[in-house]
KENUKOL-122628 format. One record per atom (N, C-alpha, C): residue in one letter; atom name; x, y, z. Coordinates in pm, whole numbers, plus 32768, in hexadecimal, padded with zeros to 4 digits. Each point is the difference from the previous one (the first is absolute). Layout:
BEGIN
ketor:fiba:u:v:w
A:CA:X:Y:Z
...
***
This chain:
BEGIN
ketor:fiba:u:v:w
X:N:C9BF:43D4:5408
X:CA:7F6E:8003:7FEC
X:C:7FCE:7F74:7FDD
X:N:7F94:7FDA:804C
X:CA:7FEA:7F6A:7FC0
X:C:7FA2:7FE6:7F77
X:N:801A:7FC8:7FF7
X:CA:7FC7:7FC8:7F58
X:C:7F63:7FB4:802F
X:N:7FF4:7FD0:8068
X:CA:7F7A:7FC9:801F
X:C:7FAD:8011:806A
X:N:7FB7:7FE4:8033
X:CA:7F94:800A:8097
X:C:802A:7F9B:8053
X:N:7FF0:8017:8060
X:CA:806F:7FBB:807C
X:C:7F5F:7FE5:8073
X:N:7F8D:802A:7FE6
X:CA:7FDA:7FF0:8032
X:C:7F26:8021:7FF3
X:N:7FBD:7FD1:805E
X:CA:7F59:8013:7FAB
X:C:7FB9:7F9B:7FA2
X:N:7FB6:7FFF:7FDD
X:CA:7FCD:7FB8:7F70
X:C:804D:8023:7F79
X:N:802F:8059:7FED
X:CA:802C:801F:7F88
X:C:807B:7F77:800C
X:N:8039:7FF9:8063
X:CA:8085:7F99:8018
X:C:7FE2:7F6F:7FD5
X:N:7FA2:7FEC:8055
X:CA:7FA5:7F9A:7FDB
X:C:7FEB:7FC9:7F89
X:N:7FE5:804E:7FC0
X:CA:7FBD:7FDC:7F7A
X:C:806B:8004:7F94
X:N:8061:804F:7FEF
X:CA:806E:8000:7FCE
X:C:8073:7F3E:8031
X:N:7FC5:7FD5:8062
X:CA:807C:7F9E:805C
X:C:7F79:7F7F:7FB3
X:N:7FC8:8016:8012
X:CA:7F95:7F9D:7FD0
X:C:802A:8029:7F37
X:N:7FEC:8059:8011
X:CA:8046:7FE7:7F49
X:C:8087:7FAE:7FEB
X:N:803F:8070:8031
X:CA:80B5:7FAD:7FA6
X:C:7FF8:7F53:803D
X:N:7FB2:7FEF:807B
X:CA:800A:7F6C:8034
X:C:7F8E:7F91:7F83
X:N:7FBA:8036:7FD7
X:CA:7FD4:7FA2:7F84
X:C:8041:8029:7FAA
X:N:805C:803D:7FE2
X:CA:8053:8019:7F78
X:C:8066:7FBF:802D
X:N:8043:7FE7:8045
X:CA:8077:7FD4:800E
X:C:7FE8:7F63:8036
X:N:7F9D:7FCA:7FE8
X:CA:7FF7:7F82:8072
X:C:8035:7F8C:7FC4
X:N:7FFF:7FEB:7F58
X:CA:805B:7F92:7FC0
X:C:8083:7FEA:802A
X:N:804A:8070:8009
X:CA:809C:8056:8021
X:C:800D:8015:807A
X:N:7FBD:7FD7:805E
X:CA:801E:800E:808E
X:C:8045:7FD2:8027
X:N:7FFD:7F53:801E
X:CA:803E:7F94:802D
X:C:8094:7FFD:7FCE
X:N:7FFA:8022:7F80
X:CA:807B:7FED:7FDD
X:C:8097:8074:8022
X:N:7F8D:8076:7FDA
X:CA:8056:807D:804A
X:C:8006:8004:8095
X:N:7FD7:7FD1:805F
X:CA:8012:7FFB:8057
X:C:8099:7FC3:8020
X:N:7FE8:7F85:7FBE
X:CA:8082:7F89:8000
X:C:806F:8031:7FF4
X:N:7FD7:803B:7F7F
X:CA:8083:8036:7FAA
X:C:8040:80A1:8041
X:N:7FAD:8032:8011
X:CA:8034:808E:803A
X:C:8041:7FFB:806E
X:N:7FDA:7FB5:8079
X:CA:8034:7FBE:8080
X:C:8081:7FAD:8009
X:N:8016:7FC6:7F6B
X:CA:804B:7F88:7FFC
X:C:8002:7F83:8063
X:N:7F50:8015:8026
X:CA:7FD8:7F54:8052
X:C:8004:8037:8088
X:N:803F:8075:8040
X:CA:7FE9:8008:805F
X:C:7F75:801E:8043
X:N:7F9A:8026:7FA4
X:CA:7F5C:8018:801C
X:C:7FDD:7F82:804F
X:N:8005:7F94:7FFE
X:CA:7FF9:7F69:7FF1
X:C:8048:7FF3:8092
X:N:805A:8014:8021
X:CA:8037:7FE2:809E
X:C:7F95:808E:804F
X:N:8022:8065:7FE0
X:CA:7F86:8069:8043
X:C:7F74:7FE1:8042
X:N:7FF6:7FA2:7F87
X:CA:7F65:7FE8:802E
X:C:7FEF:7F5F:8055
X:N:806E:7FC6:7FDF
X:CA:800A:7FB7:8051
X:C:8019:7FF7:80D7
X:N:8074:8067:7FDF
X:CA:7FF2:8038:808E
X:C:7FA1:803D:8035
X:N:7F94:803C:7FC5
X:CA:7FA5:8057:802B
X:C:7FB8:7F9D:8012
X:N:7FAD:7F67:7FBD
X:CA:7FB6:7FAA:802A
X:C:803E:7FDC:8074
X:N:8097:7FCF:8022
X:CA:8016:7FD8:8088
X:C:7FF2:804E:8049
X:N:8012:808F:802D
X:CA:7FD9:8042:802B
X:C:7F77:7FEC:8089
X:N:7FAC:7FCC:7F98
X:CA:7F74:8004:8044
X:C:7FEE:7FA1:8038
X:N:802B:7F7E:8024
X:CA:7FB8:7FA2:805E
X:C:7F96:7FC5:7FC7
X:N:7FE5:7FD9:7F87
X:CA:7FB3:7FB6:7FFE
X:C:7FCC:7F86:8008
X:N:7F7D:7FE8:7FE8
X:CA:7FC6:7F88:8054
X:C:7FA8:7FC0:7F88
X:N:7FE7:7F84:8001
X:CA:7F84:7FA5:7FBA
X:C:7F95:8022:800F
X:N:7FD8:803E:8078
X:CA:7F6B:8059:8051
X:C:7FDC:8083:7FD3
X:N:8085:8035:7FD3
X:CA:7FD6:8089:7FD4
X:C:7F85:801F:7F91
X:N:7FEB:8083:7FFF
X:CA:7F89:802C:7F82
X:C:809D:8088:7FEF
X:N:8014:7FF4:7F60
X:CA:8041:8091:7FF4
X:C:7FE1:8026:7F80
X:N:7FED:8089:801D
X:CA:8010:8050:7F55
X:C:8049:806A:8015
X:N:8029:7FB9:7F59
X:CA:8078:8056:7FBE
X:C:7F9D:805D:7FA1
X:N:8037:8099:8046
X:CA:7FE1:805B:7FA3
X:C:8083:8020:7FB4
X:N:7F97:8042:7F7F
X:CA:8076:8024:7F97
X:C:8037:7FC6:7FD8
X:N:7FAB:7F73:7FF4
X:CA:8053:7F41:8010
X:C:8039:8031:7F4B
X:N:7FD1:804A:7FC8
X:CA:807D:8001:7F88
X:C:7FA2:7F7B:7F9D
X:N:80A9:7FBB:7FB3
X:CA:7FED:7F76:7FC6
X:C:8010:7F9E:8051
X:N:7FDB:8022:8081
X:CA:7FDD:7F80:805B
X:C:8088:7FDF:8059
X:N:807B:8009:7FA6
X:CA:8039:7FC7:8076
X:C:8039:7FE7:8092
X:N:7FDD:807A:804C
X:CA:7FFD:7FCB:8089
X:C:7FA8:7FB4:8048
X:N:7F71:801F:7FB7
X:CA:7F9A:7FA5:8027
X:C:7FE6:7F79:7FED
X:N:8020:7FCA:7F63
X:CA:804B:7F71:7FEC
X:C:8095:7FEB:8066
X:N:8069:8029:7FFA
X:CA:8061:7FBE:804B
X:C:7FB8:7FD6:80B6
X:N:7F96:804C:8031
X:CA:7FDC:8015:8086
X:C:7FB9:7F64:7FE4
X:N:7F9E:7FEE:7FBB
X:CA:7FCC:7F8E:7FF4
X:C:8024:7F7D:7FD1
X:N:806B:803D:7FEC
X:CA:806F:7F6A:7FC7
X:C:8031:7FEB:8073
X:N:8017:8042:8037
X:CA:8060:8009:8077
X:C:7FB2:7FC7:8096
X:N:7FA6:8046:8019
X:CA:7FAE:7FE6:8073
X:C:7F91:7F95:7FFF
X:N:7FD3:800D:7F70
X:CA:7F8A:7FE5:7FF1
X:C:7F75:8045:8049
X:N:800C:805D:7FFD
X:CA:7F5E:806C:806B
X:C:7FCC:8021:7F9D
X:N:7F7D:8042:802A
X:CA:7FD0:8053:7F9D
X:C:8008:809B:7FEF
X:N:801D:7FE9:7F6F
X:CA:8042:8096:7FCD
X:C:7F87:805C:7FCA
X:N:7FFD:806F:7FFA
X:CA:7FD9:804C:7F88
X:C:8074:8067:7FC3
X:N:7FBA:8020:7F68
X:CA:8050:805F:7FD3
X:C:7F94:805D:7FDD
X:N:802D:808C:803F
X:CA:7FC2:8073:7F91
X:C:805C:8053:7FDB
X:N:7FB7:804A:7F9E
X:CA:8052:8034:7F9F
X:C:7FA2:808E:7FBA
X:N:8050:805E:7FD4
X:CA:7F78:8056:7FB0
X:C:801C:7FFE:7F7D
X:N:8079:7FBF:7FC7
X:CA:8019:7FE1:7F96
X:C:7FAF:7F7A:7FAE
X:N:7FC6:8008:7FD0
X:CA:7FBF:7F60:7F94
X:C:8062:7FD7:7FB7
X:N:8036:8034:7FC5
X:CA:8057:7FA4:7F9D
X:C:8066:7FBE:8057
X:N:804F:803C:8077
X:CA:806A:7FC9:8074
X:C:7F9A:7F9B:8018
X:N:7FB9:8000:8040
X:CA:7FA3:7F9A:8043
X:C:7FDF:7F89:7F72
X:N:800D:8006:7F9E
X:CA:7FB6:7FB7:7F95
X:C:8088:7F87:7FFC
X:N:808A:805D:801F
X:CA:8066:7FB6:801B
X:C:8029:7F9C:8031
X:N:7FC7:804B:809F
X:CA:7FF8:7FB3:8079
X:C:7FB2:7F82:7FF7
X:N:7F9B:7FF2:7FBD
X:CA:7F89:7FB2:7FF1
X:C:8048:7F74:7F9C
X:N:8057:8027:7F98
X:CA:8020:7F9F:7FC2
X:C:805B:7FA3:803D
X:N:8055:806B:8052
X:CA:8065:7FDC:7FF4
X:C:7FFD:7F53:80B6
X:N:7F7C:805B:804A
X:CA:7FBE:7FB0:8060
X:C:7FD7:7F5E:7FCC
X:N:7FC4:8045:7F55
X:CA:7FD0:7F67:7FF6
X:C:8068:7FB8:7FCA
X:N:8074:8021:7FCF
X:CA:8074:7FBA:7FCF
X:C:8033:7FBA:808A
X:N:7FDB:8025:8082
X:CA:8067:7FD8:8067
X:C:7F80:7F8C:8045
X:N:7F92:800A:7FC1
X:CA:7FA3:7FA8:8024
X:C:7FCA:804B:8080
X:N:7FDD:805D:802C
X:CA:7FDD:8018:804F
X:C:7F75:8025:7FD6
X:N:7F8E:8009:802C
X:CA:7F8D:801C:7FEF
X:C:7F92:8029:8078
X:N:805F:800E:8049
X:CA:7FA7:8057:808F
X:C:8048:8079:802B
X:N:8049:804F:7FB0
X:CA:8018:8081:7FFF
X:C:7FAC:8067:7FC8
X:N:7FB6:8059:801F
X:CA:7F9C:806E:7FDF
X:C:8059:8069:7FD5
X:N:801E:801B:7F5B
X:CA:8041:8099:800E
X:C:7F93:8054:7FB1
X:N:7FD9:807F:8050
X:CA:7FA0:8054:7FFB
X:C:8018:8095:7FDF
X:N:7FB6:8015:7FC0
X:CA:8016:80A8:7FF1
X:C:7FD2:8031:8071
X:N:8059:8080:800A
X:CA:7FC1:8049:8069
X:C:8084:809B:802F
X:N:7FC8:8049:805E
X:CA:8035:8087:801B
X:C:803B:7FC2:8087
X:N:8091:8022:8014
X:CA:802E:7FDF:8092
X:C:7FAC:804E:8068
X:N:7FE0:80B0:7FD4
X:CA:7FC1:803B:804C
X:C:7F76:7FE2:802E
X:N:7FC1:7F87:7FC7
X:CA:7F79:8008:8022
X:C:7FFA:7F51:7FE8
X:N:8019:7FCB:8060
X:CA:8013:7F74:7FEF
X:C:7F9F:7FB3:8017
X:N:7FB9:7F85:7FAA
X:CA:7F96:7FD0:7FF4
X:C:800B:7F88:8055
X:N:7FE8:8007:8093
X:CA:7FFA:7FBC:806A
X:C:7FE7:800B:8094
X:N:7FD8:7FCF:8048
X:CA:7FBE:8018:808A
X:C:8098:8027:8050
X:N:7FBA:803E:8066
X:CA:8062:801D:8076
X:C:801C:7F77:8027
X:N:8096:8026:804A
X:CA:8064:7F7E:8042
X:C:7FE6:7F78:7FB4
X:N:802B:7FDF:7F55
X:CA:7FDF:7F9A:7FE6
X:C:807E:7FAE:7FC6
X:N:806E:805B:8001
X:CA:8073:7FD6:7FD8
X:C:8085:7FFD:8080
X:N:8032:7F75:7FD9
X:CA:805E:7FF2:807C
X:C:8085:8031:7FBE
X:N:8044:803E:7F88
X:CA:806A:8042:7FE9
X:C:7FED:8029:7F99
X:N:800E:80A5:7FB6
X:CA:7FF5:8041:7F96
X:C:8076:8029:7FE6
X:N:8036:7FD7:7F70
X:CA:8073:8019:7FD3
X:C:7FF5:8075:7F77
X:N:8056:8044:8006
X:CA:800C:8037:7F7C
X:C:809A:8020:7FC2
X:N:800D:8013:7FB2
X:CA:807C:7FEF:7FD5
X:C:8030:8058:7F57
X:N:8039:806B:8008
X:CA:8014:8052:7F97
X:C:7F5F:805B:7FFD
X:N:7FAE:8009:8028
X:CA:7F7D:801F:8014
X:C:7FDD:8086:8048
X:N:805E:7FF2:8067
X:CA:7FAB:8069:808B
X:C:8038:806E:7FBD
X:N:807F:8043:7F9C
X:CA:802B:808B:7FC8
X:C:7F7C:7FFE:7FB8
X:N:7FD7:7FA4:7FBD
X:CA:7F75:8026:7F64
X:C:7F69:8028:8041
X:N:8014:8022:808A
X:CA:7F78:8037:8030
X:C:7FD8:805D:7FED
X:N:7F93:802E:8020
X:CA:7FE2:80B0:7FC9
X:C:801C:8043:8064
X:N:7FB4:7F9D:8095
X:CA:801E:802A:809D
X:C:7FDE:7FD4:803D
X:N:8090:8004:807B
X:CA:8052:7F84:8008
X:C:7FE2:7FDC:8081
X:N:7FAB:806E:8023
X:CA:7FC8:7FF6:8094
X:C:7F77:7FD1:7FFD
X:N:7FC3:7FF5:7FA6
X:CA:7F61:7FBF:7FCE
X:C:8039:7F78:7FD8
X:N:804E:7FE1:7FD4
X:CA:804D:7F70:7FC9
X:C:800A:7FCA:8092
X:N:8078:8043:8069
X:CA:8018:7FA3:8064
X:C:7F78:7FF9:8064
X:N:7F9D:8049:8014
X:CA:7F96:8011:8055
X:C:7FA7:7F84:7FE7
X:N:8010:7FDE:7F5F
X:CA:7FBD:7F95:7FAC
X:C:802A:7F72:802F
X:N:808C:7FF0:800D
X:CA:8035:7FAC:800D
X:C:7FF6:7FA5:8097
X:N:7FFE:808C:8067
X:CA:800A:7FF4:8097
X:C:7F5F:7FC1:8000
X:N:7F9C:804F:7FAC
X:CA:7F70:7FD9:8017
X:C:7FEF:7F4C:7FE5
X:N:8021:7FBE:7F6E
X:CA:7FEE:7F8C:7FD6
X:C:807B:7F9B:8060
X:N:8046:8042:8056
X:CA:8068:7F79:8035
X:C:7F88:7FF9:809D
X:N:8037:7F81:8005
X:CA:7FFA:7FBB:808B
X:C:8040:8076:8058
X:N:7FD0:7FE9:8097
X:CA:8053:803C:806F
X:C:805F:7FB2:8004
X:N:806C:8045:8014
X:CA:8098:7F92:8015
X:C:802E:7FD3:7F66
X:N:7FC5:8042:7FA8
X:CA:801E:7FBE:7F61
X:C:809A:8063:7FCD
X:N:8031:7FB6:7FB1
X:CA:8079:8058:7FC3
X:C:7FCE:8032:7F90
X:N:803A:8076:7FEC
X:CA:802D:803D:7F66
X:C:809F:7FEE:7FED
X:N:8001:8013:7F8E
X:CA:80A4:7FE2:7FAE
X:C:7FCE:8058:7F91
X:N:8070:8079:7FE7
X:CA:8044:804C:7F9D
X:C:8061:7FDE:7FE1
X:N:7FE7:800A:7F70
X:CA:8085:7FD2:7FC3
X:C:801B:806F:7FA8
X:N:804F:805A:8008
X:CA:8024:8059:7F98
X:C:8072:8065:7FDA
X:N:7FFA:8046:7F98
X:CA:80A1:8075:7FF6
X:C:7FDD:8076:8066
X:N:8042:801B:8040
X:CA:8003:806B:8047
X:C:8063:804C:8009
X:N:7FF1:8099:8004
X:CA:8093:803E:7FCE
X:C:8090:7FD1:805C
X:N:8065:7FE0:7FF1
X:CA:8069:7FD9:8041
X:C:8049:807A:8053
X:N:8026:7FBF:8062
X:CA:7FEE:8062:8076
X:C:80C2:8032:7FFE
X:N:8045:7F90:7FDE
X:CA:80C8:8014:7FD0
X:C:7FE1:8021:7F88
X:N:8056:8074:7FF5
X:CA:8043:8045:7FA5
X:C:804E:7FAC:7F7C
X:N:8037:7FB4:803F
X:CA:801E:7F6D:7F74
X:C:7FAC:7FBA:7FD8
X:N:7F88:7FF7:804C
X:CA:7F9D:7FB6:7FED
X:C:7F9B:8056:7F87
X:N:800B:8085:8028
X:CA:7F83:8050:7FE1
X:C:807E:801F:7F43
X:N:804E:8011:8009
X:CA:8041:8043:7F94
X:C:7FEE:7F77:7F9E
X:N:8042:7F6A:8024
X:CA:7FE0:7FB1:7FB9
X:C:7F7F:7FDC:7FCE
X:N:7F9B:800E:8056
X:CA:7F7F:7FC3:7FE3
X:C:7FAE:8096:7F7E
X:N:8032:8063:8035
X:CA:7FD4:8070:7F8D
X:C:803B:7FF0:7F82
X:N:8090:7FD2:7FF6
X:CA:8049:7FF7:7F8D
X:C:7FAE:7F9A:7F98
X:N:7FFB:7F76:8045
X:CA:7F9F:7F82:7FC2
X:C:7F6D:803F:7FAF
X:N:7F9A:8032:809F
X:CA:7F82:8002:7FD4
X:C:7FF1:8078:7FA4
X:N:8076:8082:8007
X:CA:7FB5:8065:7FC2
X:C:8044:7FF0:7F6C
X:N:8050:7FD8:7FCE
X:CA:8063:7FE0:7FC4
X:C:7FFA:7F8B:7F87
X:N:8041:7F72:804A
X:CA:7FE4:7FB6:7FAD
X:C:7F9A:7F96:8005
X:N:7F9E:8001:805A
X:CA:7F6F:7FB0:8007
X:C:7FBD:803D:7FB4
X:N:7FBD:8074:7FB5
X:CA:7FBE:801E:7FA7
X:C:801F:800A:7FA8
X:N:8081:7FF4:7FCD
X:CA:805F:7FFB:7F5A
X:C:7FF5:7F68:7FE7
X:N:8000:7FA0:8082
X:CA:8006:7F6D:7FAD
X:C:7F5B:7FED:8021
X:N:7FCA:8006:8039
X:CA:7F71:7FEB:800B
X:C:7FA0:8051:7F70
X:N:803A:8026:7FDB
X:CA:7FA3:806A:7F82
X:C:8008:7FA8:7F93
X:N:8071:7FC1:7FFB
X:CA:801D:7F87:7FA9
X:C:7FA3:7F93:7FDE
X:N:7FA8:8006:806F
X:CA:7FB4:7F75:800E
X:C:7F7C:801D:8020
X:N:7FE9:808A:8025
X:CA:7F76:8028:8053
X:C:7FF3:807A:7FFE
X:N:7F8C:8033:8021
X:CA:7FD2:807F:8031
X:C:8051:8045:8027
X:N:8065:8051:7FF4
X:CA:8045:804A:802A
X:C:7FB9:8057:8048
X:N:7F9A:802B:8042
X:CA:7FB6:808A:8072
X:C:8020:7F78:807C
X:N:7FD6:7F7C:7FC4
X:CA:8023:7FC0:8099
X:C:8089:8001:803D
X:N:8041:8010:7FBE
X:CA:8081:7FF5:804D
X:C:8072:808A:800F
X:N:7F9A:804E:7FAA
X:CA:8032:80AF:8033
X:C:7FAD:8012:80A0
X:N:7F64:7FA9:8006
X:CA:7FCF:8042:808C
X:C:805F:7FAD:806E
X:N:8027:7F84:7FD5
X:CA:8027:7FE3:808C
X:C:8069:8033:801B
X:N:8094:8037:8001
X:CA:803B:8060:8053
X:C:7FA7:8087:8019
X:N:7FC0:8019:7FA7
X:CA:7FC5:8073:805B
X:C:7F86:7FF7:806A
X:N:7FB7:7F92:8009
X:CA:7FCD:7FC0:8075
X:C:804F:7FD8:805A
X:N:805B:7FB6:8017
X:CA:8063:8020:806E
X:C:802C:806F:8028
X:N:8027:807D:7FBE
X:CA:8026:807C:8036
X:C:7F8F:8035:803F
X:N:7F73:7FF7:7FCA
X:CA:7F90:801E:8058
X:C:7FED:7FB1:805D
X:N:8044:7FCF:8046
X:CA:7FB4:7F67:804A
X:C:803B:8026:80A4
X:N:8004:7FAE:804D
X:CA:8003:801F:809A
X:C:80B2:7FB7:800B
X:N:8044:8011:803A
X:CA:8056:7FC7:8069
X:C:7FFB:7FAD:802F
X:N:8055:7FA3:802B
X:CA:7FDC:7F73:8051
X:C:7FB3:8038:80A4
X:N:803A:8091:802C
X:CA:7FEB:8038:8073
X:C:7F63:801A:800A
X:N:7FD4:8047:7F99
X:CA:7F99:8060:7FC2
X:C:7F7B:7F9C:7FD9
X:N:802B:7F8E:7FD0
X:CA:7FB4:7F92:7FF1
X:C:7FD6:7FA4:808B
X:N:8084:8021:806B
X:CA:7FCE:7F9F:806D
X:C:7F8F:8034:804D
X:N:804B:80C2:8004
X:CA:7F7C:805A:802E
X:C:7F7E:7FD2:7FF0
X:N:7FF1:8018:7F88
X:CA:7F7E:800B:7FB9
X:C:7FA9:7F83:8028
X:N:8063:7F58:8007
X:CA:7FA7:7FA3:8049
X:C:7F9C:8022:8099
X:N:8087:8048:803F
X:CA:7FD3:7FDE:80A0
X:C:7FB2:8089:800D
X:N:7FF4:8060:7F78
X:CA:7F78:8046:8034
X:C:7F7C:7FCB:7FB8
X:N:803E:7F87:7FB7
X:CA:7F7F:7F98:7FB7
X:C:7FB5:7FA6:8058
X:N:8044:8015:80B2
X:CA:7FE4:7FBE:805E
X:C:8050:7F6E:7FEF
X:N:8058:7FC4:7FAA
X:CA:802C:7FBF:7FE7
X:C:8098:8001:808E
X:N:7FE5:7F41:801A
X:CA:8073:8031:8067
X:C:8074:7F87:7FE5
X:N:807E:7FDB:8046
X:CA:8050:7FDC:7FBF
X:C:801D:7FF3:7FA7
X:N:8026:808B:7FC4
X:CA:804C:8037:7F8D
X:C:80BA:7FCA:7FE9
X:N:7FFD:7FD0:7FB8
X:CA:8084:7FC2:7FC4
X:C:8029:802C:7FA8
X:N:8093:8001:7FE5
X:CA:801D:803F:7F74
X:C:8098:7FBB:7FCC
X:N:8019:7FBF:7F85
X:CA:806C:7FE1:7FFA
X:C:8038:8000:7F6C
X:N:8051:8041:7FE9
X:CA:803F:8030:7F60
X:C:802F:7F9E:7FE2
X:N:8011:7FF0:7F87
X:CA:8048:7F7F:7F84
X:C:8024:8060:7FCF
X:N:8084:7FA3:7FA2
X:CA:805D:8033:7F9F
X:C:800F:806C:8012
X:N:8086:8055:8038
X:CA:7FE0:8084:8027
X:C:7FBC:808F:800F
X:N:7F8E:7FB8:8038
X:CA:7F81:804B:7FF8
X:C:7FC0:8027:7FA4
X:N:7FFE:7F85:7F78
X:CA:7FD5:8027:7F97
X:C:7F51:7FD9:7FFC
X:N:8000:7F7A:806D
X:CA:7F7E:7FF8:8017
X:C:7FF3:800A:80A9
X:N:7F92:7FD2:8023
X:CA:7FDD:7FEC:80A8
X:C:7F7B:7FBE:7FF5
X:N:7FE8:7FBF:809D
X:CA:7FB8:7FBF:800A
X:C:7FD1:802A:8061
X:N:7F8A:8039:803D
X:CA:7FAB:802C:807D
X:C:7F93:7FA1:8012
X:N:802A:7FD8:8066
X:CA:7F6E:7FAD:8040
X:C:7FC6:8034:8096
X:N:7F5D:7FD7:8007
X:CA:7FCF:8075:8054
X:C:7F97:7F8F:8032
X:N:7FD9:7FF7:808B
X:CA:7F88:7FC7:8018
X:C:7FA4:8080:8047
X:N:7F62:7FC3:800B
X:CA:7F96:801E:7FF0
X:C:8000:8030:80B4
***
């Protein structure tokens, strides 16, 4: 039986809570729970995309910023971040001006209802984000609306593991001992929902579906660490 809402506004508003409660303790639990492997993840997922000096991209669910800082360190384009969390974003904001950057916009806002014109973004990334939707088909419809024709999306996220070694190890970790050492330091509801947001969540298969009836076409899909994460990228 699950312990939380998997889906609606009620989800919403609950994912927008524990994410300003937990946003001091993010960065670091991330690190630490992963043991650094978060950090190569998101690194492959920026190569991933092809990017360019020309681009316009936003990162939803940009979090404490960092895929959207590493993109602009990296490329130098212009980024945005949104977020529906304030305090994540208040993060992001410092942590931008520590790197001297000062032409990054991170903004509040609902992935589902995104505050921008049609075709104005040349690649939308999200990353740990696309499970915390309410729905997920109003999210990607959103996404297909604000990109360029020919623009990429990039998912970055847990998706249930499809091997049996994969799926037994990754349950043992998340259901197990990620919320016994995470309670230590934080909110413990955040890190009881995330294995059970992955058990509600789509398939690498189930997820590619769901693009190419998002009208989304070259659908890609490629697992890390034995399918503990994946990376889907999709153009417009």
């Amino acid at each position: 039986m699950n312990e939380f809402k998997h889906k609606g506004k009620d989800k919403k508003e609950f994912v927008k809570y524990i994410f300003n409660d937990i946003s001091r303790s993010y960065d670091f639990l991330n690190h630490f729970l992963s043991g650094g492997v978060d950090i190569i993840w998101r690194r492959k997922f920026i190569n991933s995309l092809g990017f360019s000096s020309k681009d316009k991209v936003l990162d939803v669910a940009t979090g404490t910023g960092d895929v959207a800082l590493t993109i602009k360190k990296k490329f130098k384009c212009e980024v945005i971040g949104l977020d529906i969390s304030a305090n994540m974003l208040e993060i992001a904001k410092q942590k931008s001006k520590k790197n001297n950057f000062h032409d990054i916009d991170f903004i509040e806002g609902d992935a589902e209802n995104l505050p921008f014109d049609d075709n104005t973004f040349d690649k939308l990334v999200i990353s740990y984000g696309f499970r915390n939707l309410g729905d997920f088909e109003k999210g990607l419809s959103e996404f297909y609306r604000v990109l360029k024709p020919n623009g990429k999306l990039g998912i970055l996220e847990f998706l249930q593991p499809k091997s049996s070694f994969a799926s037994k190890l990754f349950k043992l970790y998340f259901n197990n001992i990620l919320p016994r050492v995470a309670s230590l330091f934080s909110n413990s509801k955040a890190y009881r929902y995330l294995p059970e947001s992955v058990e509600n969540f789509f398939t690498s298969s189930e997820l590619k579906d769901l693009l190419i009836r998002s009208n989304f076409k070259e659908v890609h899909v490629k697992n890390l660490t034995f399918e503990i994460t994946t990376i889907v990228n999709a153009k417009k």
